[in-house]
N, C-alpha and C positions, 0 to 999 in steps of 0.2 A: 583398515578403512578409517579415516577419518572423518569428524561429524560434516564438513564440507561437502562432499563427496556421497554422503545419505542422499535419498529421496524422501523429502515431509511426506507425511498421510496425505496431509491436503491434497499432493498433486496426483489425485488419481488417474485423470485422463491422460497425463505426461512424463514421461521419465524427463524430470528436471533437480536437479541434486540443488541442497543447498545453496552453494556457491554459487551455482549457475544461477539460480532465481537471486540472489544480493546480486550477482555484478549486473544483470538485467533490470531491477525494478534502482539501483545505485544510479542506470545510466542516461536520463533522457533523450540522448543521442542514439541507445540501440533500437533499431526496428522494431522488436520485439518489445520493446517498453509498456508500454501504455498496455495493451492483450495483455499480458505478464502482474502485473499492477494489478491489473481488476482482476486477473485468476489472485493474488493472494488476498485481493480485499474481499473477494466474494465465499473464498474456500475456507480459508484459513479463520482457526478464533480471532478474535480481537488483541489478545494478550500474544498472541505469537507473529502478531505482523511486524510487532516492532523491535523482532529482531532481525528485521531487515530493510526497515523504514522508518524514517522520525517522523513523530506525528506533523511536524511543521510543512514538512512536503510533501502528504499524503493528502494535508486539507489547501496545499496549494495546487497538487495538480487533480483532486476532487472531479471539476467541471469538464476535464479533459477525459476522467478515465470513467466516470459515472455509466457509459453506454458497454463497459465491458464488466461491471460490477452487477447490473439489474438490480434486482431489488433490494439489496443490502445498501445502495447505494445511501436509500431514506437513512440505514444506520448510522450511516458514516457521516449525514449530512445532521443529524442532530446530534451526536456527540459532541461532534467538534463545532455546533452552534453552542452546546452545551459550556464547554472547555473556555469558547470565548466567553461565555457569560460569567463566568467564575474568577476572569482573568488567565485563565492557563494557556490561551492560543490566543495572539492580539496578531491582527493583520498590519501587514506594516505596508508604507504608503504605495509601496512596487507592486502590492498586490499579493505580496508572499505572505505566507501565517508563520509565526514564532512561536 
């Protein structure tokens, strides 16, 4: 079995294997995106989200996936207020974060 192919802790409500949750929260086009997204930003530590998501697109799609995060959401929303304050996430003019 390859580490692909595990199921994280996090995903206790769903058998979702590694792979399958990267090419899902990877994909904005899969239905299941956005759901999928807020289960790893809601379940999952902080330090293991991003190994399946760059902070730059996390704090770009934020606003869209905030309603399936709840209350972690405040987390997520002052970090990366945080990050831009330091310089480390600067929004760039399209509306996307870097």
């Amino acid at each position: 079995m390859s580490a692909d192919d595990e199921v994280p802790s996090f995903c206790w409500d769903r058998r979702l294997t590694r792979g399958e949750l990267r090419r899902i929260v990877r994909d904005p086009a899969h239905p299941e995106h956005l759901p999928t997204l807020g289960l790893l930003l809601r379940e999952a530590r902080p330090d293991e989200v991003w190994a399946y998501v760059d902070p730059a697109s996390v704090a770009r799609e934020l606003p869209a996936v905030a309603r399936f995060v709840g209350r972690r959401a405040a987390f997520w929303t002052w970090l990366f207020d945080g990050w831009r304050r330091l310089g480390l996430l600067r929004d760039e003019p399209d509306g996307s974060a870097t």
